[in-house]
Every structure is written in C-alpha cells, then in structure tokens.
Backbone as CSV, one residue per row, in Angstrom:
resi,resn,N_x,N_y,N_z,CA_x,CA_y,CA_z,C_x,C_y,C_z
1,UNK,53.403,15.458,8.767,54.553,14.574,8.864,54.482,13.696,10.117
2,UNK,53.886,13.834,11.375,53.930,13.584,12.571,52.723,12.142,12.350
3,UNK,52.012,12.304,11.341,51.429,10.681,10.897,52.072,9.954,9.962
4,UNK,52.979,10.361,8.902,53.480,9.856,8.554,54.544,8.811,9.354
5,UNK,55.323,9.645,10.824,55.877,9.217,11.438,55.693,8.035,12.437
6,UNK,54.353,8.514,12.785,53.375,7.282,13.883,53.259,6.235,12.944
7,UNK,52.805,5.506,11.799,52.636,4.789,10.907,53.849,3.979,10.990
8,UNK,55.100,4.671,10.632,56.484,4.131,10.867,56.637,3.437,11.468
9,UNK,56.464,3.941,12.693,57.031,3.329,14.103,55.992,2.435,14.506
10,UNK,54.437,2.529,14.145,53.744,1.396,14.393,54.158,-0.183,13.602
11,UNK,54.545,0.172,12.229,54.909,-0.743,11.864,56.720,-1.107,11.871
12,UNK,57.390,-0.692,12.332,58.578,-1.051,13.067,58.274,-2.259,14.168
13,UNK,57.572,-0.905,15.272,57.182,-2.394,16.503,56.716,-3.194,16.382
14,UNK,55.567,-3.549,15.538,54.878,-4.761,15.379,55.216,-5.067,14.118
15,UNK,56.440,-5.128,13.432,56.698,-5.941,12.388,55.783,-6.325,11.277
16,UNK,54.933,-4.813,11.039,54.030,-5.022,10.013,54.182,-4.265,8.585
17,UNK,55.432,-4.429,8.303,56.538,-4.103,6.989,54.906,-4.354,5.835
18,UNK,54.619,-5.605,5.557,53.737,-6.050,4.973,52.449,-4.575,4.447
19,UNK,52.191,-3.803,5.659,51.355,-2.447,5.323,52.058,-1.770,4.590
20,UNK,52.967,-1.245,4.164,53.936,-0.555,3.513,53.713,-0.363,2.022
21,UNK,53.328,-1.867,1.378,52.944,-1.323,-0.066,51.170,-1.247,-0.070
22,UNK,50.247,-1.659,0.371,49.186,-1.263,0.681,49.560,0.055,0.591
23,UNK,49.758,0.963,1.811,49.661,2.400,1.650,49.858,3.010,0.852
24,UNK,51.292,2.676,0.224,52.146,3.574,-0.684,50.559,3.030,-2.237
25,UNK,50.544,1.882,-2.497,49.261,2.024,-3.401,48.325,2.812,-2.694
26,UNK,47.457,3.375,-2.127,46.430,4.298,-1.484,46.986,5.255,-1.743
27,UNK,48.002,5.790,-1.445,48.535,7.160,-1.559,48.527,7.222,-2.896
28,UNK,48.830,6.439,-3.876,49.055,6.810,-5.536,47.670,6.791,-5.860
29,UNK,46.661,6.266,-5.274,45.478,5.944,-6.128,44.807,7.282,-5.729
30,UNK,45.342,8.026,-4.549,44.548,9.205,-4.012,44.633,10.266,-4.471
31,UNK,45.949,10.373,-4.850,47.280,11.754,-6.017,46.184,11.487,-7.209
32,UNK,46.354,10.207,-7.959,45.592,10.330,-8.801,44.137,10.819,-9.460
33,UNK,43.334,10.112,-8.530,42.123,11.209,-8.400,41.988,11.968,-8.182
34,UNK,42.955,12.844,-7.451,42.681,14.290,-7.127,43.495,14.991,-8.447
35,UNK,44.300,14.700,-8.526,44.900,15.362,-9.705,44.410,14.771,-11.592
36,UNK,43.841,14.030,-11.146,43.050,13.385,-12.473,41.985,13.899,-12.782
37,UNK,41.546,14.667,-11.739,39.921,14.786,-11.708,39.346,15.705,-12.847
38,UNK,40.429,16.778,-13.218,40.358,18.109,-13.867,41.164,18.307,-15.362
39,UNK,41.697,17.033,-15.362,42.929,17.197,-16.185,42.428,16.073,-17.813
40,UNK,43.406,16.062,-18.402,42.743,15.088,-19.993,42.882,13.850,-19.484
41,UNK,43.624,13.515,-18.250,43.401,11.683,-18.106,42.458,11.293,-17.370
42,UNK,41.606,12.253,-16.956,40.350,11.638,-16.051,39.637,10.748,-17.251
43,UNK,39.218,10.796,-18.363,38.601,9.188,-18.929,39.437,8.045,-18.898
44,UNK,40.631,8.355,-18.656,41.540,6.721,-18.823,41.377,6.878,-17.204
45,UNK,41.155,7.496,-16.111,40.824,6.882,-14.967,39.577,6.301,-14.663
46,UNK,38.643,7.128,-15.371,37.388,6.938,-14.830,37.417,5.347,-15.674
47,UNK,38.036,5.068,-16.857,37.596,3.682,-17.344,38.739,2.707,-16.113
48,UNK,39.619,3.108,-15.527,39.692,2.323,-14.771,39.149,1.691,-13.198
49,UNK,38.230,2.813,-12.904,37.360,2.758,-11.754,35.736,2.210,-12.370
C-alpha cells in the first residue's frame, strides 16, 4: 500500500493526473495475465497479445 501511496502523492505534486489511466490500464492488463494464464480465457488473451 505504501507504493500505492507514493504514486499518489507524486502525482498530486506534480500535477501528473494524466498517469492515472496509464496505470490503472497496466494494472488490468497484469490481473489479466496472471489470472488468464491457467484458466479457459487464456486463447481469447493470447489472440489478443
């Protein structure tokens, strides 16, 4: 949680709101592969990679 938090506040001070959906996409694309990897939707991922 304590990076989640630094991230915050980096982009608070320097007004870089703009990183915010970048990440939040990284974070979904990361859930996904890890939890895709084993499961019946890994071919509809793998055709999307």
């Amino acid at each position: 949680m304590e990076g989640i938090k630094d991230i915050w506040r980096f982009m608070k001070e320097r007004r870089k709101f703009w990183l915010a959906p970048v990440i939040i996409v990284l974070i979904i694309l990361g859930v996904l592969l890890v939890f895709g990897g084993g499961s019946a939707i890994a071919p509809l991922i793998y055709t999307l990679f």
